[in-house]
C-alpha positions in Angstrom: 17.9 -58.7 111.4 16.4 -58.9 107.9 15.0 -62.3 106.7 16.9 -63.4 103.3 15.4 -65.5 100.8 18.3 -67.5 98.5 16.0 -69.0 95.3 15.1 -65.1 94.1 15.4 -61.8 95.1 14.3 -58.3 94.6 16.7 -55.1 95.8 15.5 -53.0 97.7 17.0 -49.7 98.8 17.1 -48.6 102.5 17.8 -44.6 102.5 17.5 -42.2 105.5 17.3 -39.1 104.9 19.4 -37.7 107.6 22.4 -36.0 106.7 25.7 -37.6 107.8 24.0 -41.3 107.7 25.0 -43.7 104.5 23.2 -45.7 102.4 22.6 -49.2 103.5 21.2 -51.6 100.7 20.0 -55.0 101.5 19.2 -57.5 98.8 15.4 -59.5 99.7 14.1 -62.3 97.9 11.3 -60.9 95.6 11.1 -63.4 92.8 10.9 -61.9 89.0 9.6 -58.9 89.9 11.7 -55.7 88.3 14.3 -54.2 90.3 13.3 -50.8 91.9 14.6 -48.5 94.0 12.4 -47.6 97.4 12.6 -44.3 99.2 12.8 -44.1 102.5 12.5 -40.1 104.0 11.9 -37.6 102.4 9.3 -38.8 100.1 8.1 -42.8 99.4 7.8 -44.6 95.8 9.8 -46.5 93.3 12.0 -45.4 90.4 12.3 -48.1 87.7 15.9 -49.4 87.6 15.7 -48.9 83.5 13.3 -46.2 82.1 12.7 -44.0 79.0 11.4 -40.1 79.7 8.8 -40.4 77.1 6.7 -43.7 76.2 5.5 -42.6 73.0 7.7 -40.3 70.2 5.6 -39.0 66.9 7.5 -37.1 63.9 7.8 -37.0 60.3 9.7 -39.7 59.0 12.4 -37.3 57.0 13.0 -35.5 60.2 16.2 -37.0 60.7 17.7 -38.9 63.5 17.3 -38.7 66.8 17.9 -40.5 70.5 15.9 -41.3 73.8 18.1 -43.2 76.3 16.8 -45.0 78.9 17.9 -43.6 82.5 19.8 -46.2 84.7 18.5 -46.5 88.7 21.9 -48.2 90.5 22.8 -50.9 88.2 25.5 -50.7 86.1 25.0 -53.1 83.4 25.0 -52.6 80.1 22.1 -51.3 77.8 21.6 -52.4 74.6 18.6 -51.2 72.3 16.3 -52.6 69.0 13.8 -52.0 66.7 10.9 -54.1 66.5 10.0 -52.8 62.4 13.7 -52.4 61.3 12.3 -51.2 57.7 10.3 -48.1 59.6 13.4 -46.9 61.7 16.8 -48.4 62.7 18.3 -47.7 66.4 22.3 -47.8 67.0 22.7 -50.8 69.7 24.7 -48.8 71.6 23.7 -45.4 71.1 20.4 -45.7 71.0 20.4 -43.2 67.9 17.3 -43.6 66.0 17.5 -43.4 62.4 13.7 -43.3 60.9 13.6 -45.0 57.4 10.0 -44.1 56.1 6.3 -44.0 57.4 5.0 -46.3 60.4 5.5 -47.8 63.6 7.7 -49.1 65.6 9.2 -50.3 69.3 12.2 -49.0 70.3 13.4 -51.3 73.1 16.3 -51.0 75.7 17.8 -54.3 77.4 19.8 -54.1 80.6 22.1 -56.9 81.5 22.4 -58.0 84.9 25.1 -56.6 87.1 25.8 -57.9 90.4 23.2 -57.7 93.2 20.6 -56.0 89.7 19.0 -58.4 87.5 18.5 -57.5 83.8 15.7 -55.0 83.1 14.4 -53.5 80.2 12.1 -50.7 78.7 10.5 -49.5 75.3 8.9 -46.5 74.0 6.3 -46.2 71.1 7.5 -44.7 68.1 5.0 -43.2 65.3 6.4 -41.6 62.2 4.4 -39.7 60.0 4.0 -39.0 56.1 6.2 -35.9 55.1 5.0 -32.9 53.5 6.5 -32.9 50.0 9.1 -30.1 49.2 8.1 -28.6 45.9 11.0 -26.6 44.2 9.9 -23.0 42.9 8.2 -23.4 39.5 7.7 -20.8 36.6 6.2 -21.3 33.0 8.0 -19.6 30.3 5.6 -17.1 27.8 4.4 -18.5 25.3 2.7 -16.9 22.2 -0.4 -17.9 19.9 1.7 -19.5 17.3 2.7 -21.8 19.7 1.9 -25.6 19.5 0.7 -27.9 22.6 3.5 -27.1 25.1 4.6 -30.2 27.5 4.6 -29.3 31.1 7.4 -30.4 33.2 6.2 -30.4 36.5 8.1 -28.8 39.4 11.0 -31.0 41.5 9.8 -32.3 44.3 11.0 -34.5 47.2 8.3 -36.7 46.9 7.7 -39.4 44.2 3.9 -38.6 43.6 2.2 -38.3 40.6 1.9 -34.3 38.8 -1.8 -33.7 37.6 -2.0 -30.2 36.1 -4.9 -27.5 36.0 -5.9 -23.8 34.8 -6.9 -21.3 36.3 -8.7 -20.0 32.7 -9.5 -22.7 29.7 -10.4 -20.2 27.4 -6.3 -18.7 26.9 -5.1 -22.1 28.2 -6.8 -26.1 28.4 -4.7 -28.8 29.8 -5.1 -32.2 29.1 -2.7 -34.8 30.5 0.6 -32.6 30.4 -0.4 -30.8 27.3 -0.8 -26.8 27.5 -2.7 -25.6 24.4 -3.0 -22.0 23.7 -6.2 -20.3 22.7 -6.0 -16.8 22.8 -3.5 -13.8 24.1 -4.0 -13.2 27.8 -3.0 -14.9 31.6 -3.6 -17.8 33.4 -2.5 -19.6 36.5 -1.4 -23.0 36.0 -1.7 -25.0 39.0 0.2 -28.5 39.5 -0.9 -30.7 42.2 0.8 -34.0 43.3 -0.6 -36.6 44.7 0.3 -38.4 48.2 2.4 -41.3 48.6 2.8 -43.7 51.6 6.0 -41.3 52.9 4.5 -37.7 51.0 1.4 -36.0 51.8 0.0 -34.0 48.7 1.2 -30.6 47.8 0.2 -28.3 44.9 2.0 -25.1 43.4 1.1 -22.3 40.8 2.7 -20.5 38.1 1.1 -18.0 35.9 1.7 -18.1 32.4 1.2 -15.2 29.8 0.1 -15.8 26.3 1.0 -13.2 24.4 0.5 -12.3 20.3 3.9 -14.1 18.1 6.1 -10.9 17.5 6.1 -10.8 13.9 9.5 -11.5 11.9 10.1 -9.0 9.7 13.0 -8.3 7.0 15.0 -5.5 6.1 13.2 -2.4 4.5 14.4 -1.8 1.1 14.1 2.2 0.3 15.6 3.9 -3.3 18.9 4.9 -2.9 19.5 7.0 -6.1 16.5 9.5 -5.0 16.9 13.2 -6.4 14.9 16.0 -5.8 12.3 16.7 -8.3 12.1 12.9 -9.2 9.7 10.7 -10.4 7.3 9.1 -7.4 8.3 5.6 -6.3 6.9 2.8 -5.2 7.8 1.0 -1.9 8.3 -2.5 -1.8 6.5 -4.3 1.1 9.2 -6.5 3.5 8.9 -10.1 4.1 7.0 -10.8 7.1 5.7 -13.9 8.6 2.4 -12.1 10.0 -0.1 -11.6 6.8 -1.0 -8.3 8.0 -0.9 -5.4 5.2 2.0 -3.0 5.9 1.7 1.0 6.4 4.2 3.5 5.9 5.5 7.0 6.8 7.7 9.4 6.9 9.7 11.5 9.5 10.2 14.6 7.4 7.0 15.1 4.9 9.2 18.2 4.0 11.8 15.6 2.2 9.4 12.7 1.8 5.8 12.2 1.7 3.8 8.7 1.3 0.4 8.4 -0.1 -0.2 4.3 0.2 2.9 2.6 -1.5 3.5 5.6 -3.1 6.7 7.9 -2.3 6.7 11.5 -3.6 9.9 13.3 -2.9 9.5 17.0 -2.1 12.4 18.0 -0.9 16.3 17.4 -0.2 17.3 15.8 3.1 17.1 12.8 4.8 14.2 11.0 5.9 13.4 7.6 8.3 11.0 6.0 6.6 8.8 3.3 8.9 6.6 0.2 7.7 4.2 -1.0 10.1 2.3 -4.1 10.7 -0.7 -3.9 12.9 -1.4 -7.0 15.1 -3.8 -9.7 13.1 -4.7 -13.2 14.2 -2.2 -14.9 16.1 0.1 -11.8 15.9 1.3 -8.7 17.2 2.1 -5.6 15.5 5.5 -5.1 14.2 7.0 -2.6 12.3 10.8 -1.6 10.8 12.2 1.4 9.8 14.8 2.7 7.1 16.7 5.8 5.9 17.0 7.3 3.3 18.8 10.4 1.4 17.3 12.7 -1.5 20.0 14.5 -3.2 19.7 17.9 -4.5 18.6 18.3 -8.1 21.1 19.5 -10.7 19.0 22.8 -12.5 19.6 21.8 -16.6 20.1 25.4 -18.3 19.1 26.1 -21.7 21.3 26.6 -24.4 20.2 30.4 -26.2 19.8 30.0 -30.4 20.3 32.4 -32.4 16.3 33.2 -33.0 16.9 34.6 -28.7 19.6 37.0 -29.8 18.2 38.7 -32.5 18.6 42.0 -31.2 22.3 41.4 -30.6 23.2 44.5 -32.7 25.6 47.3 -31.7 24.8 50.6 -32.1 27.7 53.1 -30.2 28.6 53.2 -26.3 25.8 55.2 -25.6 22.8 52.7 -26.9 22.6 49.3 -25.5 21.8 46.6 -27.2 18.6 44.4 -26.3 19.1 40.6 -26.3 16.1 38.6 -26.9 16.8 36.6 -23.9 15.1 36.4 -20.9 15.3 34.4 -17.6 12.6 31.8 -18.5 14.9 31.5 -21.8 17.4 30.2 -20.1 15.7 27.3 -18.6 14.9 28.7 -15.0 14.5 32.0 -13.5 16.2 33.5 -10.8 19.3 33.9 -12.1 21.7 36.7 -12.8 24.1 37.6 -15.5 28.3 38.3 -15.0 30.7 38.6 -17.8 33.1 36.4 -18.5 35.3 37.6 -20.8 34.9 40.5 -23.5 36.4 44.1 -23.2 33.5 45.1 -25.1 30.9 45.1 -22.1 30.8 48.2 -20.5 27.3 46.9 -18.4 24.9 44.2 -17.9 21.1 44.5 -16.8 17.4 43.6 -17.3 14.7 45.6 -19.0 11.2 45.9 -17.8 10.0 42.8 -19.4 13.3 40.9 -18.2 15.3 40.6 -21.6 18.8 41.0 -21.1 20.2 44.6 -21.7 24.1 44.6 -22.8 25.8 48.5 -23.2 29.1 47.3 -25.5 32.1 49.8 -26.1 32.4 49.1 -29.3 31.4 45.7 -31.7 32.9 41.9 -31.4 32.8 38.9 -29.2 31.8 38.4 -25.5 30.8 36.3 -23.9 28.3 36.1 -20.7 27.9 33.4 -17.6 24.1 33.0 -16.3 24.5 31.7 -12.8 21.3 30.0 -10.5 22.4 29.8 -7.4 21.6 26.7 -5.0 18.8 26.6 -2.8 17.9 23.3 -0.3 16.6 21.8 -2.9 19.0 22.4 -5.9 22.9 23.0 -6.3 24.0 25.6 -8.3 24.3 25.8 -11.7 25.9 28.1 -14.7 26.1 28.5 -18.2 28.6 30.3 -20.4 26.6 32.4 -23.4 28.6 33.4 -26.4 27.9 36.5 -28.0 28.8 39.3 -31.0 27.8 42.6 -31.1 27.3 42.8 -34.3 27.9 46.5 -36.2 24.5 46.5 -37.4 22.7 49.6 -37.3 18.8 49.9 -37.4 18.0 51.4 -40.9 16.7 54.9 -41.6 13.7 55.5 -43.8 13.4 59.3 -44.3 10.4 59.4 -46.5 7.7 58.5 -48.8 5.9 60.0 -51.4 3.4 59.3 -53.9 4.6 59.9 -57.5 1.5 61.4 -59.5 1.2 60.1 -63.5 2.5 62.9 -65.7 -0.7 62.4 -68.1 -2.7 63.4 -64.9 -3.3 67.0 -64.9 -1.9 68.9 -61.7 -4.6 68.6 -58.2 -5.4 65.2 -59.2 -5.6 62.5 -56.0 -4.2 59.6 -56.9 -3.4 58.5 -53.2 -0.9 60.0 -50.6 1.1 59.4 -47.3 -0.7 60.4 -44.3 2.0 59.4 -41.9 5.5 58.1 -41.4 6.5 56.7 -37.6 10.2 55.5 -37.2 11.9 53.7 -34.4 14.8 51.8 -33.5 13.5 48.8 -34.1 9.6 49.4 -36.0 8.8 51.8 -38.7 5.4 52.5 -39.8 3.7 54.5 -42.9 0.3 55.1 -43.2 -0.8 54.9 -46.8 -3.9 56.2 -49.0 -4.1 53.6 -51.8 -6.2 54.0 -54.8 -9.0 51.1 -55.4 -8.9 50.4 -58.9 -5.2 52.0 -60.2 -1.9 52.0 -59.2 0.1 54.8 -57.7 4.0 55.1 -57.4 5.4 55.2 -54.1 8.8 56.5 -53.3 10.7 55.2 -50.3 14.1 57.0 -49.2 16.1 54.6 -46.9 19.2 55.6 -45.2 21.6 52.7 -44.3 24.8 52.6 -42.5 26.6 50.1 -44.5 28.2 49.6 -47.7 26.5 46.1 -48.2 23.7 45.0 -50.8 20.3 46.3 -49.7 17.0 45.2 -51.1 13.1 45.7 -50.9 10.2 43.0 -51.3 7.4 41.5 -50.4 8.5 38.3 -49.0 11.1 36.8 -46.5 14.1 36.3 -47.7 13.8 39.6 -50.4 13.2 38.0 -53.3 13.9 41.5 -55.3 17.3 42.2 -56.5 19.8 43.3 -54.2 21.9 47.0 -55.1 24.7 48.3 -53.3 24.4 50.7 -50.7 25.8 53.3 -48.6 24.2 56.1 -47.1 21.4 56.3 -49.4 19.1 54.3 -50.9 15.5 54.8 -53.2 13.1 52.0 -53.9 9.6 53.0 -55.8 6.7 50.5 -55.2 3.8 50.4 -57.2 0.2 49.8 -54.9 -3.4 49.8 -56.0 -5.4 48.4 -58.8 -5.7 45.0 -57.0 -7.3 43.5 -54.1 -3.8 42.1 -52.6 -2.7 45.8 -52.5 -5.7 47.3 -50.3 -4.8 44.1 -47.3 -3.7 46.0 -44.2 -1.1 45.8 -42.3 1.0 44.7 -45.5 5.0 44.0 -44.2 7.4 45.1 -46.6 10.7 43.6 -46.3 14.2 45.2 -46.2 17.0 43.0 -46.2 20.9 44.3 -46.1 23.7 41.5 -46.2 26.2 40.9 -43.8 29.9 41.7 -44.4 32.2 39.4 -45.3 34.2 40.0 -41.4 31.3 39.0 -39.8 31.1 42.3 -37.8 27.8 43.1 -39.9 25.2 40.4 -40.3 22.6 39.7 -42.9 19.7 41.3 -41.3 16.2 41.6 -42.5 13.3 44.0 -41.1 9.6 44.8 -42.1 8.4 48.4 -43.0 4.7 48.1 -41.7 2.0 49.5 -43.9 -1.1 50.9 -43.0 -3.6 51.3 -45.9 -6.5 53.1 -46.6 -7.9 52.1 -50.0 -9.9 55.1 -51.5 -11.1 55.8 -55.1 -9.4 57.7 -57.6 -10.0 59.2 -60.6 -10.1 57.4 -64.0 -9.6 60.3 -66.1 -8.5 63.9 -65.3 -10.9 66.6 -64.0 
């Protein structure tokens, strides 16, 4: 039924598209034409016996491996596959896995073998791989500060080979030159790196933005006084070693302990204080500062020691007059104080006149003594001092009167001076005296003295005259007038009495004040 040709033949298929019916397939002679497949019902063409889906592939080299196999029409043999540019892609003979090695081009073949009544066949599809894009790994730039030097830039990791050129964004805080970074001044920049494209890489670029900032400076300890004391002398702060060359400031926390004027620290009060030294930016740095503490100790109050000139008055009397101490609060070194005994059974009470001398009411004469106490403030601690004293027996002398003694060669009613007045008090006694100008007059003092011991009139301090007993009364006569030295007024007449030898009476000496009034007298009787 069908002619048959023996040197070469093509297969062709015979298919009805009835259901039920098989598949008859009857070799013809076609010579070296490929085998196909040809469709009878349904609809007519050819399918190739070996085929690939797609003829031409395109994809980044790095996108891994991949496969296209051929489809197979009827035959059976074996497929193998190549690579016409083995150094752009490899393919798996059997597989037909494609394993791309870099950029290019290539063929990508598949060979059929023959298999019975199908002879071999074979197909190929294009295959085009592209440059990658290059992977850049995330970059950052560190800050960086004025004082630094040129900075090398390490470029960013990328998957690609190409070359790093570097850029920025602002020359004037940052130039670039090769992969050198140079600072200029404080501020920001972005930092672009590019790289270049390579046979497998397509460019790619990246930014970072750096910060130049002012160096922080370095600065060293603070060194503040540590023996401060309230009241103390000003002192003067010692700058800290810093590498910035800016002048340093200072202050305090608590002006009410410390206060700074420049270098200078005046302490004002006790307390604590945090005492700062700050740096303000200059040049290529920033402003810095560091602090310290410090402590100012409350001042100790130094008390004076009384002398004998500040208890002059220390004289007893009786229980019911006390005695007055020269001695006041200023005497003592500082005011503010107050007065307790310490020991002494004489003291029957303690307090201040008027003018602030110290007022003691004894019971009787002897030793005591007396504790003046400051007490602290926030500025000061506390301080005392013991004060010995004696009451000593003394009482203040008595003068009862004065007269003037007339010449007995003057006839009676001649003036030949007089006392106008006498005033007497515990502790001043004054006589008002008319004095003749040109001759002397007799003037009879009357003392009355407590005590048994020596007691003596003169002119100067100590009394020069000679000293007589005593006890209870005792009359001097003074001769005035009938020299200039006589007419001076206020003339002091001193009036010593010893001490006794058990030390309850002292050796005291006191002035009789004289007023005079020189006048002229008679030279010869009326």
């Amino acid at each position: 039924m069908f002619p048959i040709r023996l040197l070469s033949f093509g297969l062709t298929a015979l298919v009805r598209g009835r259901p039920g019916l098989f598949l008859l397939l009857i070799g013809l002679c076609a010579g070296p034409a490929p085998a196909q497949v040809l469709v009878v019902g349904g609809s007519a063409g050819s399918v190739p016996q070996l085929a690939f889906r797609q003829a031409e592939i395109s994809r980044t080299w790095n996108a891994g491996s991949f496969s296209q196999l051929a489809t197979v029409a009827g035959s059976k043999g074996a497929v193998s596959y190549s690579s016409s540019n083995p150094t752009v892609a490899t393919v798996h003979a059997v597989t037909g896995v494609v394993t791309p090695l870099r950029q290019g081009q290539s063929t990508i073949t598949a060979l059929q073998a023959p298999q019975g009544y199908f002879p071999s066949a074979q197909a190929s599809y294009a295959l085009r791989l592209t440059a990658a894009a290059a992977v850049l790994q995330p970059w950052s730039l560190p800050p960086v500060s004025l004082v630094s030097g040129p900075l090398p830039l390490t470029p960013p990791g990328s998957s690609s080979p190409g070359a790093f050129s570097f850029s920025s964004s602002d020359p004037a805080v940052a130039s670039i030159s090769g992969q050198q970074l140079t600072v200029h001044r404080s501020g920001e920049a972005v930092i672009t790196a590019t790289q270049a494209a390579t046979d497998d890489y397509s460019a790619a670029s990246t930014t970072a933005r750096l910060v130049v900032s002012l160096q922080a400076p370095t600065i060293g300890a603070l060194s503040v006084p540590t023996d401060l004391v309230h009241g103390g002398a000003p002192r003067t702060l010692v700058a800290p070693v810093s590498d910035s060359p800016a002048p340093f400031t200072y202050s305090s926390s608590n002006p009410q302990v410390v206060q700074i004027s420049g270098n200078q620290l005046q302490v004002v009060g006790a307390g604590t204080a945090v005492i700062t030294a700050t740096q303000p930016a200059q040049g290529a740095y920033a402003g810095g500062s560091v602090v310290a503490s410090l402590t100012v100790a409350r001042s100790a109050p130094v008390l004076n020691t009384p002398t004998g000139a500040a208890l002059l008055e220390s004289r007893w009397q009786s229980a019911d007059i006390p005695m007055i101490f020269g001695l006041t609060s200023a005497a003592m070194g500082l005011a503010g104080g107050s007065w307790s005994v310490v020991d002494g059974d004489p003291v029957q009470s303690l307090n201040t006149s008027f003018d602030g001398n110290l007022v003691v009411r004894t019971r009787n004469p002897g030793a005591f003594t007396l504790r003046y106490t400051v007490p602290e403030t926030a500025n000061t601690l506390g301080a005392s001092r013991d004060v010995s004293f004696f009451a000593y027996a003394n009482q203040p002398f008595q003068l009862l009167d004065v007269t003037a003694i007339r010449p007995d060669s003057l006839p009676d009613g001649t003036v030949i001076g007089s006392v106008s007045g006498v005033s007497v008090s515990p502790f001043s006694t004054t006589v008002s005296l008319q004095v003749c100008a040109d001759r002397s007059t007799t003037y009879r003092f009357r003392f009355a003295v407590p005590n048994n011991e020596a007691f003596g009139v003169g002119w100067t301090d100590p009394v020069g005259a000679t000293l007589m007993p005593s006890g209870g009364e005792v009359v001097v006569d003074l001769a005035l007038g009938g020299n200039p030295g006589d007419l001076a007024t206020p003339r002091s007449l001193r009036v010593r009495q010893l001490g006794s030898a058990d030390g309850l009476y002292r050796d005291v000496t006191r002035s009789v004040t004289l007023q005079v009034v020189p006048i002229q007298c008679p030279s010869a009787p009326v």
